[in-house]
PDB file of N, CA, C, O and CB in Angstrom:
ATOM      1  N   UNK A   1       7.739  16.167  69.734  1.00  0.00           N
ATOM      2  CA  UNK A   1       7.006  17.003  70.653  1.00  0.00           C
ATOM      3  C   UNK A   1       6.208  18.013  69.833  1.00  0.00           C
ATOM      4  O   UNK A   1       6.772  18.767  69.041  1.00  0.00           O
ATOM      5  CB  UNK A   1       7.961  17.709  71.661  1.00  0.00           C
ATOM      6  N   UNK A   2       4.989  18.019  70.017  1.00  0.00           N
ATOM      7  CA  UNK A   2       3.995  19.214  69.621  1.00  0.00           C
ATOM      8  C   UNK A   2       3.776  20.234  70.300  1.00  0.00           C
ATOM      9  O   UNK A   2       3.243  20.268  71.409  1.00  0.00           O
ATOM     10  CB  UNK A   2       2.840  18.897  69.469  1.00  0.00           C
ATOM     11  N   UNK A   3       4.367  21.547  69.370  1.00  0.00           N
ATOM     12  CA  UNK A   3       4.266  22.931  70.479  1.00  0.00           C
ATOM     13  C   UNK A   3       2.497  23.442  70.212  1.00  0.00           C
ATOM     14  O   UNK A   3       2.011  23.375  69.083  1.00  0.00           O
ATOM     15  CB  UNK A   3       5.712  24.600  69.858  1.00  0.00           C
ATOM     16  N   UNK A   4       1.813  23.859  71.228  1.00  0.00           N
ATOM     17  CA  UNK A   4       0.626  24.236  71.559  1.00  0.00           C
ATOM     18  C   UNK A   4       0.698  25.658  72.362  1.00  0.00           C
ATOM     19  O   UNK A   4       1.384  25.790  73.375  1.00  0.00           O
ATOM     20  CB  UNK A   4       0.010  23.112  72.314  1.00  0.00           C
ATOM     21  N   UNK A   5      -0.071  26.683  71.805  1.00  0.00           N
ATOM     22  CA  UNK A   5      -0.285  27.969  72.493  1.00  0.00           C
ATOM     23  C   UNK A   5      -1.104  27.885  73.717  1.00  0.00           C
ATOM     24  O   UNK A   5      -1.982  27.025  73.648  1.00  0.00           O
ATOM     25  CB  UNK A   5      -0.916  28.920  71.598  1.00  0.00           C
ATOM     26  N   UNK A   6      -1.060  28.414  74.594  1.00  0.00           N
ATOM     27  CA  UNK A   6      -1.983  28.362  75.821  1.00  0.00           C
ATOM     28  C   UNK A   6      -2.041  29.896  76.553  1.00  0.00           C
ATOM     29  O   UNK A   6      -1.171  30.748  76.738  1.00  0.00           O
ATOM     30  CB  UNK A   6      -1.356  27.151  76.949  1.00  0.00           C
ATOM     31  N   UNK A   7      -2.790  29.864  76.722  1.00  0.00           N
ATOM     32  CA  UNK A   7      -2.883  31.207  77.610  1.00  0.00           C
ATOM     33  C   UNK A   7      -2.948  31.239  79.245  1.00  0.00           C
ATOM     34  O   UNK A   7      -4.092  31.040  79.653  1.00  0.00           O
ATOM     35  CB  UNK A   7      -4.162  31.897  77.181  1.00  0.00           C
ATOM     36  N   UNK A   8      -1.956  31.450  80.286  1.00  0.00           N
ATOM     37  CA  UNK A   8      -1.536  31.496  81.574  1.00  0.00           C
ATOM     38  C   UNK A   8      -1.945  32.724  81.875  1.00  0.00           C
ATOM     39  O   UNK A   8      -1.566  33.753  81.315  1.00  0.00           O
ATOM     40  CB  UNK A   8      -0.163  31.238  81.832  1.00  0.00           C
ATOM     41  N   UNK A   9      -3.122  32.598  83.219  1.00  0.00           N
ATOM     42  CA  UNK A   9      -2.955  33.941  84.054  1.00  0.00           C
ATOM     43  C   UNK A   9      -2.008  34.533  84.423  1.00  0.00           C
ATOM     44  O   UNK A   9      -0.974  34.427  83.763  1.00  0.00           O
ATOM     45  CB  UNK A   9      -3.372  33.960  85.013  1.00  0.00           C
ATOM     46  N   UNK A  10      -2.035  35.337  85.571  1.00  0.00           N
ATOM     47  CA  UNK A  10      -0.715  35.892  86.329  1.00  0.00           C
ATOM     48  C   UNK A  10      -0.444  34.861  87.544  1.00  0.00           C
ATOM     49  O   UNK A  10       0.632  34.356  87.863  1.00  0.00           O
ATOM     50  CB  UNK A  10      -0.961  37.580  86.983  1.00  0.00           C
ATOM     51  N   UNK A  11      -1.739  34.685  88.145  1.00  0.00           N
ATOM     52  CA  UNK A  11      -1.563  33.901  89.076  1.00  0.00           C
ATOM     53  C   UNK A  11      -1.109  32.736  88.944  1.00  0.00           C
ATOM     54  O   UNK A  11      -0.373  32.233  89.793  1.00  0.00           O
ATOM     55  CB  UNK A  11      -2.401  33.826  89.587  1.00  0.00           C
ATOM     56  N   UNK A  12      -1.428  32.211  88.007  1.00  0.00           N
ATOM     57  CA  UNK A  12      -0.884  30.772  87.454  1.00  0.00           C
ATOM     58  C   UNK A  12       0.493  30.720  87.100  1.00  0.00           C
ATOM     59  O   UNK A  12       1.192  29.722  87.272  1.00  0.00           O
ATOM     60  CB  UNK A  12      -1.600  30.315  86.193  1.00  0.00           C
ATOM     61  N   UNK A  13       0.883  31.784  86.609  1.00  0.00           N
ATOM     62  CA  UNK A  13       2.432  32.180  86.098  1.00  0.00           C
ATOM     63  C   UNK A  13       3.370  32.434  87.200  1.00  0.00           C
ATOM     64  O   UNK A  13       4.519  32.003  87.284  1.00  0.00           O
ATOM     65  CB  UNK A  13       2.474  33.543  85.199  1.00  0.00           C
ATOM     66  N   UNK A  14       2.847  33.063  87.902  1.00  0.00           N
ATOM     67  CA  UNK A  14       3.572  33.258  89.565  1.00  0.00           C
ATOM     68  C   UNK A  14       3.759  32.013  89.975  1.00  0.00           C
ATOM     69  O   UNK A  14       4.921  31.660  90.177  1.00  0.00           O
ATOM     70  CB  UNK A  14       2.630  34.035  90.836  1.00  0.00           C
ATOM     71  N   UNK A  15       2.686  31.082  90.189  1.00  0.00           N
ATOM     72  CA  UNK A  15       3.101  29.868  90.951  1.00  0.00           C
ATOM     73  C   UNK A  15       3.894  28.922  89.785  1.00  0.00           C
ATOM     74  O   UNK A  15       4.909  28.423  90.271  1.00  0.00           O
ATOM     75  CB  UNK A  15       1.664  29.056  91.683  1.00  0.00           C
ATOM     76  N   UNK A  16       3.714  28.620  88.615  1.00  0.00           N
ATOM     77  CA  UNK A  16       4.382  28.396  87.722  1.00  0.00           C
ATOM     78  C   UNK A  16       6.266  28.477  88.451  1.00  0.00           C
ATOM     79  O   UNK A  16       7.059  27.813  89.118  1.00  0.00           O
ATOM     80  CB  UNK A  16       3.797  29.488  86.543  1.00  0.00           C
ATOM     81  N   UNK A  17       6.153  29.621  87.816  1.00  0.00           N
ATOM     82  CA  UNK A  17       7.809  30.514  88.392  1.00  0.00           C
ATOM     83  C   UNK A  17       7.931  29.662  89.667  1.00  0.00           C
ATOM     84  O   UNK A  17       8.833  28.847  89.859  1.00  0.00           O
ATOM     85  CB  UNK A  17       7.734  32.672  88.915  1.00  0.00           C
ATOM     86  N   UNK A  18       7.055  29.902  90.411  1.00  0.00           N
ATOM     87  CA  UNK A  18       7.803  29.675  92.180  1.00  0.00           C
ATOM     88  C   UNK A  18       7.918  28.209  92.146  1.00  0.00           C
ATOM     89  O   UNK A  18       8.751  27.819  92.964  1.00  0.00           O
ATOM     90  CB  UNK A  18       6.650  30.207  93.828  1.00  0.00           C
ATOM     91  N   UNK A  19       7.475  27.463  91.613  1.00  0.00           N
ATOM     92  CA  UNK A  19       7.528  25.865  91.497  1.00  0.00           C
ATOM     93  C   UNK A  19       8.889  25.666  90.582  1.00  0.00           C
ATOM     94  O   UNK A  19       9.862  25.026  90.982  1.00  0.00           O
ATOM     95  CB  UNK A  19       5.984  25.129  90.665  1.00  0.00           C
ATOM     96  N   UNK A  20       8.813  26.294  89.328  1.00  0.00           N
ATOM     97  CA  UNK A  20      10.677  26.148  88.730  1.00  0.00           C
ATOM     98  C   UNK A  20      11.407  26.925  89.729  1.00  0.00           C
ATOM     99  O   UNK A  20      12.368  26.167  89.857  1.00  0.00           O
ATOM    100  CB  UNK A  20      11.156  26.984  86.943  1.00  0.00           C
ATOM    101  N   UNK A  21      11.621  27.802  90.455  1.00  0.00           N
ATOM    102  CA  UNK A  21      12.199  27.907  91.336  1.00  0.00           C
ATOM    103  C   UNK A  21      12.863  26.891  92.830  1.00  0.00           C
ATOM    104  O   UNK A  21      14.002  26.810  93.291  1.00  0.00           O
ATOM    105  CB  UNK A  21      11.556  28.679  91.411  1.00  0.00           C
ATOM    106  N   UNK A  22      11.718  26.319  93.193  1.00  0.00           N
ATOM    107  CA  UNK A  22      11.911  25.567  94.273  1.00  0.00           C
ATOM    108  C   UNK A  22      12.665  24.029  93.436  1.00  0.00           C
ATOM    109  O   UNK A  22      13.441  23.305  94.060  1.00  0.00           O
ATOM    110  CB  UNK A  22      10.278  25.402  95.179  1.00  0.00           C
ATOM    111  N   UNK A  23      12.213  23.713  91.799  1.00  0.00           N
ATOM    112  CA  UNK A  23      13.160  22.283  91.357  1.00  0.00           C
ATOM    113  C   UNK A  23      14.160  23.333  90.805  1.00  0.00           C
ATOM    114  O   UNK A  23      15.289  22.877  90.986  1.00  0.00           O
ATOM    115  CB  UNK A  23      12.427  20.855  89.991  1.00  0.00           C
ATOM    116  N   UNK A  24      14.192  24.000  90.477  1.00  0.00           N
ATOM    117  CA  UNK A  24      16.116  24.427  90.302  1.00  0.00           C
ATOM    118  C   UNK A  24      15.857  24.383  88.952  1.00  0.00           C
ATOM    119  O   UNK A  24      16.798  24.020  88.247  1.00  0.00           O
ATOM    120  CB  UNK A  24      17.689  23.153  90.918  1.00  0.00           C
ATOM    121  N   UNK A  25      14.493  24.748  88.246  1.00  0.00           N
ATOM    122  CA  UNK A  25      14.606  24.831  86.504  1.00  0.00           C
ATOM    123  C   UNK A  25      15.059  25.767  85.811  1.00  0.00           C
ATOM    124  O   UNK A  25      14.840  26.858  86.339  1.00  0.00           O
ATOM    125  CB  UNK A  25      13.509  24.786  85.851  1.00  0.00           C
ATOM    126  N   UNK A  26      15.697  25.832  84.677  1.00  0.00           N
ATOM    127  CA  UNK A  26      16.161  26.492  84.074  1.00  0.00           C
ATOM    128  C   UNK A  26      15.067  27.607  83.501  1.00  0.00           C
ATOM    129  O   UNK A  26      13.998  27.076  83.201  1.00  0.00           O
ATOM    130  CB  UNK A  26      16.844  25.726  83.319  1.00  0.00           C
ATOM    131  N   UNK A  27      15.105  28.676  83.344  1.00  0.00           N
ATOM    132  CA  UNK A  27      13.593  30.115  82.981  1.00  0.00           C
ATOM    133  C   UNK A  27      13.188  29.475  81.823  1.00  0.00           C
ATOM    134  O   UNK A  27      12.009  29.139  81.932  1.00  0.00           O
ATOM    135  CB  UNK A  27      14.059  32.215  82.498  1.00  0.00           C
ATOM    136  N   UNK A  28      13.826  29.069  80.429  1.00  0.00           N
ATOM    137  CA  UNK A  28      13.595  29.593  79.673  1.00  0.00           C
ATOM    138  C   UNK A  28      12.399  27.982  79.488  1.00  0.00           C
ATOM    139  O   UNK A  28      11.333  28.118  78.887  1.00  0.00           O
ATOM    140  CB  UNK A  28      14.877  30.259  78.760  1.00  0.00           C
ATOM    141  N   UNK A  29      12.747  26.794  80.001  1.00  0.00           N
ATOM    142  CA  UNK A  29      12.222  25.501  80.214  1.00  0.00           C
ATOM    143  C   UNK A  29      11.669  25.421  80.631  1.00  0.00           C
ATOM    144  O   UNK A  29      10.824  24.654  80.169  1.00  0.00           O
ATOM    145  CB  UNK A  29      12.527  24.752  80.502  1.00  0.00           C
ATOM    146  N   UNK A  30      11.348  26.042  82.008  1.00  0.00           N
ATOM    147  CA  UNK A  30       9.863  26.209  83.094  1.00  0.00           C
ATOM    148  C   UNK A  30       8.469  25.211  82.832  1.00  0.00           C
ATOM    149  O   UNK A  30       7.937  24.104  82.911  1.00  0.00           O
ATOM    150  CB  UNK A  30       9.167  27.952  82.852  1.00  0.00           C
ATOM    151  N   UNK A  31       8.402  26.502  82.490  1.00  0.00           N
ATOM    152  CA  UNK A  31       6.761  26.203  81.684  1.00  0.00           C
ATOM    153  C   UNK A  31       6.667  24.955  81.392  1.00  0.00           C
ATOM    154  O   UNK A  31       5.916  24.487  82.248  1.00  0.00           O
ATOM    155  CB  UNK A  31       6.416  26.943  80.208  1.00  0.00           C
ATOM    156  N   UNK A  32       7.078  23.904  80.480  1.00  0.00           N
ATOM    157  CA  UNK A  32       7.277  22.908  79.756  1.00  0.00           C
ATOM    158  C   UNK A  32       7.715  21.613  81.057  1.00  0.00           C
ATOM    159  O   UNK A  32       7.059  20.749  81.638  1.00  0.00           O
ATOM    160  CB  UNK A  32       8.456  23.378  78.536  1.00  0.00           C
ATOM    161  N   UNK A  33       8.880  21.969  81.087  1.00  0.00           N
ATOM    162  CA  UNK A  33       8.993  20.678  82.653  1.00  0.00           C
ATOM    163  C   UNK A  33       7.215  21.280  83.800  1.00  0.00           C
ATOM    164  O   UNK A  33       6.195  20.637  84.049  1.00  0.00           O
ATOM    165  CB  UNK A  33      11.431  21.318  84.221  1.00  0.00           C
ATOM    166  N   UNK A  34       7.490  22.248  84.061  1.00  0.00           N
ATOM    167  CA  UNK A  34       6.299  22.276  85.079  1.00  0.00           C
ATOM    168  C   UNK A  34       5.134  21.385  84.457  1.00  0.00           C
ATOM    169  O   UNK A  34       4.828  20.388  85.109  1.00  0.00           O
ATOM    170  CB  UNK A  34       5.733  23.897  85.357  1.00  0.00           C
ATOM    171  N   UNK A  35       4.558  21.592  83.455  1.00  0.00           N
ATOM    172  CA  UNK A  35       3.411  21.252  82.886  1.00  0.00           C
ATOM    173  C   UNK A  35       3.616  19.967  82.829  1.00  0.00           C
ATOM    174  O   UNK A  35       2.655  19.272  83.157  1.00  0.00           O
ATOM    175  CB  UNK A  35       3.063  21.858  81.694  1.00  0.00           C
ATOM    176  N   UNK A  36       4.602  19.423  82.505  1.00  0.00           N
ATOM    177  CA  UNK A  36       4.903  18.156  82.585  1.00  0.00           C
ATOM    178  C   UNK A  36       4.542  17.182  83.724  1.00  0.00           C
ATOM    179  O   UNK A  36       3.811  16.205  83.889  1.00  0.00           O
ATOM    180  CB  UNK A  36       6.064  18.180  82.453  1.00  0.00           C
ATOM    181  N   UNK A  37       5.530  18.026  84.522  1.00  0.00           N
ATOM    182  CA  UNK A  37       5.382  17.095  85.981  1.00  0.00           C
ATOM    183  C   UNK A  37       4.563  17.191  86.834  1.00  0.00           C
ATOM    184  O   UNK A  37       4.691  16.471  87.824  1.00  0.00           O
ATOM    185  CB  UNK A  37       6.284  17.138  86.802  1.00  0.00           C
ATOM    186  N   UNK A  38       3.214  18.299  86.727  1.00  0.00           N
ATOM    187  CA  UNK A  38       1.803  18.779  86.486  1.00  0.00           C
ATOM    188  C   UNK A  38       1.347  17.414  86.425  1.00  0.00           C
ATOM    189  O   UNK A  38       1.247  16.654  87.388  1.00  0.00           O
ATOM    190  CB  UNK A  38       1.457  19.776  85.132  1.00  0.00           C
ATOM    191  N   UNK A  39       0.991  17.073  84.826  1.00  0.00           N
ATOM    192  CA  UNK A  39      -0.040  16.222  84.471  1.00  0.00           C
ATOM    193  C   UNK A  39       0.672  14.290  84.899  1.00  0.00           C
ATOM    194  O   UNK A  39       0.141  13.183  85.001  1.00  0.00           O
ATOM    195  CB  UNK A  39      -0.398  16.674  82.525  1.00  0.00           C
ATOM    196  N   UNK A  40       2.196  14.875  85.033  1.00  0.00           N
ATOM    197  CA  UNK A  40       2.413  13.212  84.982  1.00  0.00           C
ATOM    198  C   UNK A  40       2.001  13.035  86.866  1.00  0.00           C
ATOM    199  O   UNK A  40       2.348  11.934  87.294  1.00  0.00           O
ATOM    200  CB  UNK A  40       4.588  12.589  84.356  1.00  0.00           C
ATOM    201  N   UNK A  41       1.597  13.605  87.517  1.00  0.00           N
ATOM    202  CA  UNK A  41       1.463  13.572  89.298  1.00  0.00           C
ATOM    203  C   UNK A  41      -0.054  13.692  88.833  1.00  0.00           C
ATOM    204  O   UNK A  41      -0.877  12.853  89.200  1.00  0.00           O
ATOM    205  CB  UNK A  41       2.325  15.098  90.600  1.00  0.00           C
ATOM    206  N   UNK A  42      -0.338  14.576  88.156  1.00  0.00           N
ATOM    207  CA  UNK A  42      -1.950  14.454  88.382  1.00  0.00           C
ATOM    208  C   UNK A  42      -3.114  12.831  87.856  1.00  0.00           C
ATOM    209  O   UNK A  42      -4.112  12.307  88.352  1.00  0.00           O
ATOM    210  CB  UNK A  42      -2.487  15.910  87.354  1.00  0.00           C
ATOM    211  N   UNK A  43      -2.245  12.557  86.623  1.00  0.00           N
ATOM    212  CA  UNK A  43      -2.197  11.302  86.309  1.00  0.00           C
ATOM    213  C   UNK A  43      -1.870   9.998  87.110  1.00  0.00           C
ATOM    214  O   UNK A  43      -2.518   8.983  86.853  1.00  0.00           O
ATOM    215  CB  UNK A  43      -1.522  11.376  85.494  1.00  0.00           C
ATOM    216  N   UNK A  44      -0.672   9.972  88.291  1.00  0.00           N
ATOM    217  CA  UNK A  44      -1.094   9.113  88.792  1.00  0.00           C
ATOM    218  C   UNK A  44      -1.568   9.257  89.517  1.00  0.00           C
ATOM    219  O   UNK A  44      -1.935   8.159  89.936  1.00  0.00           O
ATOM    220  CB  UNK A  44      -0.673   8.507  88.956  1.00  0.00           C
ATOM    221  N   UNK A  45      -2.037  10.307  90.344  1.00  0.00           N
ATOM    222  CA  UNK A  45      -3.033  10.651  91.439  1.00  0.00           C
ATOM    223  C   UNK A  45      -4.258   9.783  91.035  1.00  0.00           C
ATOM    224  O   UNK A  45      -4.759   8.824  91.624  1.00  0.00           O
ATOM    225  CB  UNK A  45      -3.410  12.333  91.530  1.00  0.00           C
ATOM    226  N   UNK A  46      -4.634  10.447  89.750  1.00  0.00           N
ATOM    227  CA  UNK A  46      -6.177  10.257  89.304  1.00  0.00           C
ATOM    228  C   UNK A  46      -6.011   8.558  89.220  1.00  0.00           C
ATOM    229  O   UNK A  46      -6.815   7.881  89.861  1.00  0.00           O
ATOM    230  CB  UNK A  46      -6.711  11.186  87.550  1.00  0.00           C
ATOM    231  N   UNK A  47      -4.944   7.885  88.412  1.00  0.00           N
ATOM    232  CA  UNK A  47      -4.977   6.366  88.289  1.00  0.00           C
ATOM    233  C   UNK A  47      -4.922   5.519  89.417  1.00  0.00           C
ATOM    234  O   UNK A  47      -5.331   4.364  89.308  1.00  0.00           O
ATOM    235  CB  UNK A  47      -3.967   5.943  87.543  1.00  0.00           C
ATOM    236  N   UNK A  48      -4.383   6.020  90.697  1.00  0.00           N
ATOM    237  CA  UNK A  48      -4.705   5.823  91.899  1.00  0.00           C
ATOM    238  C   UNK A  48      -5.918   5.616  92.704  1.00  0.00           C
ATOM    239  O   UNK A  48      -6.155   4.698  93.490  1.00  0.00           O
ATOM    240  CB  UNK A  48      -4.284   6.521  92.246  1.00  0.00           C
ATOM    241  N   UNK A  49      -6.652   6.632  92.374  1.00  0.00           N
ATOM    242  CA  UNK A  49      -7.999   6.920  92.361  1.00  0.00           C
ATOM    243  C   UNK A  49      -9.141   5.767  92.180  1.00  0.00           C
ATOM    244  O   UNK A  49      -9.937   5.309  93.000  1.00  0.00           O
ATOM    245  CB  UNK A  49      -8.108   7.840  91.354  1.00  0.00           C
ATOM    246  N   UNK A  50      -8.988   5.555  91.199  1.00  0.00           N
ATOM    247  CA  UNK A  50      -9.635   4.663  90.064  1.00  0.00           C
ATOM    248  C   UNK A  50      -9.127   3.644  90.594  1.00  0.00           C
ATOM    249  O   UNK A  50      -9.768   2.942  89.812  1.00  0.00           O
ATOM    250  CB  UNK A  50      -9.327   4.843  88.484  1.00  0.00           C
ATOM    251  N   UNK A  51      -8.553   2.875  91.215  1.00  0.00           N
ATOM    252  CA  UNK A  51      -7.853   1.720  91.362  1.00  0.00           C
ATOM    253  C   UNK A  51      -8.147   1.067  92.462  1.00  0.00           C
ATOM    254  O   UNK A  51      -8.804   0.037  92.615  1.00  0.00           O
ATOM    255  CB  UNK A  51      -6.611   1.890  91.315  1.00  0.00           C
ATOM    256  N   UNK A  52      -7.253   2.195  93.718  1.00  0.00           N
ATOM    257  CA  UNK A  52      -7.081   1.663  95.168  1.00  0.00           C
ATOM    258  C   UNK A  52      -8.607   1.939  95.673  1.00  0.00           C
ATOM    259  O   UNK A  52      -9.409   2.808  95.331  1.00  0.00           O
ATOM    260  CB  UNK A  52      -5.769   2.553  96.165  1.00  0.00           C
ATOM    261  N   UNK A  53      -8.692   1.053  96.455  1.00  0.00           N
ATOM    262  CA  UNK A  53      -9.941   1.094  97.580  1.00  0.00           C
ATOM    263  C   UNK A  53      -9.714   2.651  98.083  1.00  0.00           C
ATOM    264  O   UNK A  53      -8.818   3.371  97.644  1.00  0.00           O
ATOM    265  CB  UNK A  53      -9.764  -0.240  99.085  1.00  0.00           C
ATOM    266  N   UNK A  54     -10.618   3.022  99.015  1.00  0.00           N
ATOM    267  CA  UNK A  54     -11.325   4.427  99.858  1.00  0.00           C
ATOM    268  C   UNK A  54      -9.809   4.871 100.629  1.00  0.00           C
ATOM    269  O   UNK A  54      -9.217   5.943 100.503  1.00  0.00           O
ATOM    270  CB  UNK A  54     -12.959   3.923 101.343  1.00  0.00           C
ATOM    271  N   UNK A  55      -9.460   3.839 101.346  1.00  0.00           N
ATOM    272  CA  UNK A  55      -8.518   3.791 102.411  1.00  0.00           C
ATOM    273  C   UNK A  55      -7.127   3.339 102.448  1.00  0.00           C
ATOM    274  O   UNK A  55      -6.229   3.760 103.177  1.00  0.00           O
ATOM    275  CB  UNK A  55      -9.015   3.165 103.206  1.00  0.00           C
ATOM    276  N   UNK A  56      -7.063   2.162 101.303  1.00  0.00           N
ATOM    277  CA  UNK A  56      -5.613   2.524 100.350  1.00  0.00           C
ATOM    278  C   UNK A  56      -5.238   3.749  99.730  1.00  0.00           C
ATOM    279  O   UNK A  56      -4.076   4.142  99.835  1.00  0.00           O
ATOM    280  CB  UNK A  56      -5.541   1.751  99.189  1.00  0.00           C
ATOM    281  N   UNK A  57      -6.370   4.610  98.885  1.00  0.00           N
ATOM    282  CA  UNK A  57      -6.154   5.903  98.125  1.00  0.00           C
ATOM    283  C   UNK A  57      -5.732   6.582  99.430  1.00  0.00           C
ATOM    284  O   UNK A  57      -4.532   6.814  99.581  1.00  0.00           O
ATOM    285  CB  UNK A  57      -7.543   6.621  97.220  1.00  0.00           C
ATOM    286  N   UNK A  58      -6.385   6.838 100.148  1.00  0.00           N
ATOM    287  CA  UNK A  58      -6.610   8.012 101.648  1.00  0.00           C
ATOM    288  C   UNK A  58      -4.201   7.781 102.016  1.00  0.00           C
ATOM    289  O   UNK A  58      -3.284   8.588 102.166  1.00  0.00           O
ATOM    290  CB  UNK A  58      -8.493   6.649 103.918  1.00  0.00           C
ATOM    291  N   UNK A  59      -4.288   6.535 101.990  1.00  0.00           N
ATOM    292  CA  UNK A  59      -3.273   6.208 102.765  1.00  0.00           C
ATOM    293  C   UNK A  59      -1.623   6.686 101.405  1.00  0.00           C
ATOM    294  O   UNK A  59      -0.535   7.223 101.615  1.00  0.00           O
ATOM    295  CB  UNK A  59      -3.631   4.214 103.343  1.00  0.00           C
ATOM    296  N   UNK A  60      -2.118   6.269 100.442  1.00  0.00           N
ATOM    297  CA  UNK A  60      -1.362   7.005  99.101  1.00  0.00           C
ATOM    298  C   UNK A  60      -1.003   8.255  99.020  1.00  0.00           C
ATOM    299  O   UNK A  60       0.168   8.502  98.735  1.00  0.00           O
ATOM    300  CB  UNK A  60      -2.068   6.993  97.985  1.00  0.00           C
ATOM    301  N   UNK A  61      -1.833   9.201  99.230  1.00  0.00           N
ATOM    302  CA  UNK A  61      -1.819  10.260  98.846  1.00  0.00           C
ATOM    303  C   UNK A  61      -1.130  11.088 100.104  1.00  0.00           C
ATOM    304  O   UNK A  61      -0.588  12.176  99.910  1.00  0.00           O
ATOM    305  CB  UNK A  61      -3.144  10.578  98.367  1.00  0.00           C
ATOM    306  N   UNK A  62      -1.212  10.369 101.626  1.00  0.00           N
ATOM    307  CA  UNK A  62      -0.308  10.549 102.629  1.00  0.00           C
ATOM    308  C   UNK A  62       0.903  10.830 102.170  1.00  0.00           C
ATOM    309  O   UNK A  62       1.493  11.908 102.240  1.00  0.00           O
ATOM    310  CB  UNK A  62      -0.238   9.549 103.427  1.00  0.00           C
ATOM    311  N   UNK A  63       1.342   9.609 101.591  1.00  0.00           N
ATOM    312  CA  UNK A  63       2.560   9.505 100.740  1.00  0.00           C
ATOM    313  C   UNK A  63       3.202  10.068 100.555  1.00  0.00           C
ATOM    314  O   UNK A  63       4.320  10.246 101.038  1.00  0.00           O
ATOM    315  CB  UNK A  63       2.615   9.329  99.918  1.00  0.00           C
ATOM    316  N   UNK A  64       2.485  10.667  99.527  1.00  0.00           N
ATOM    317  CA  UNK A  64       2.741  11.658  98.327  1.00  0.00           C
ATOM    318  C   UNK A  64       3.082  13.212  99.061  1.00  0.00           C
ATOM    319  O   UNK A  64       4.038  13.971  98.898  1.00  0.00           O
ATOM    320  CB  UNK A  64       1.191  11.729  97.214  1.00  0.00           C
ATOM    321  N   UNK A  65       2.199  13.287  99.689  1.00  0.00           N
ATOM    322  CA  UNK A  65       2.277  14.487 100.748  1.00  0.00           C
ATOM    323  C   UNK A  65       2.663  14.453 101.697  1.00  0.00           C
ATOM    324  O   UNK A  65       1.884  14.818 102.578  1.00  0.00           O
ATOM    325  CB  UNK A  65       1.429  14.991 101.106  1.00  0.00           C
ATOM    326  N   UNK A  66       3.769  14.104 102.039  1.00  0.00           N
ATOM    327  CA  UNK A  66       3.824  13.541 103.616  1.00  0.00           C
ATOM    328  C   UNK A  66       4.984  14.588 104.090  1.00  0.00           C
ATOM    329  O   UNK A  66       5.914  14.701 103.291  1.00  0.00           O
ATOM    330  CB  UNK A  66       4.345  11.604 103.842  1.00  0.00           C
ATOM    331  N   UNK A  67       5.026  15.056 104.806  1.00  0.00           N
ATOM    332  CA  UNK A  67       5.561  16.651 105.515  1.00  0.00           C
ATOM    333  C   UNK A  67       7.097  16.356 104.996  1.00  0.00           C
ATOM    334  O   UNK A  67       7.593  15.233 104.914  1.00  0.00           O
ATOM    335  CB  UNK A  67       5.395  16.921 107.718  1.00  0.00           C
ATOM    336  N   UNK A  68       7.664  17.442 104.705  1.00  0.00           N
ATOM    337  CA  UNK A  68       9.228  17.375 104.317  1.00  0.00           C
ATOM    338  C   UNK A  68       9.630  17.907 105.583  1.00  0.00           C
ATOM    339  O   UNK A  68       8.983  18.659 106.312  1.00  0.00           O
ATOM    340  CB  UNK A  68       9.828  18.294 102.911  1.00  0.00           C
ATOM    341  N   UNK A  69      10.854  17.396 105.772  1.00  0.00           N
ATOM    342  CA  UNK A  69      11.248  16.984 107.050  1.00  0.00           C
ATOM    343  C   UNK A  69      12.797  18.511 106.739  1.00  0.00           C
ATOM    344  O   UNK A  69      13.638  18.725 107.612  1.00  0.00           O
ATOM    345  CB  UNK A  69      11.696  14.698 107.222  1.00  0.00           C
TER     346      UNK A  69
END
């Protein structure tokens, strides 16, 4: 693993926090799982994208979002 400096707003850091909050992450790990599971959802979003037809994607991303019960 390659450590990289980055610079986080506040706002970004707040929701950061409130997202390890709601998966139950450990503080000091946060950052690192978040960012993670960030780019690996945004990744298949986007490969989704690229792939499925207009109305397969439309119907995917339902999915993905689909109201917690």
């Amino acid at each position: 693993m390659n450590q990289t400096t980055i610079q986080i707003d506040d706002e970004t850091k707040r929701r950061m926090e409130q997202l390890a909050a709601w998966y139950g992450l450990p503080n000091q790990r946060h950052v690192t799982a978040i960012l993670q599971t960030a780019v690996a959802q945004l990744h298949t979003i986007e490969a989704a994208r690229r792939t499925l037809s207009d109305s397969d994607f439309v119907g995917f991303l339902a999915e993905i979002y689909r109201p917690i019960n």
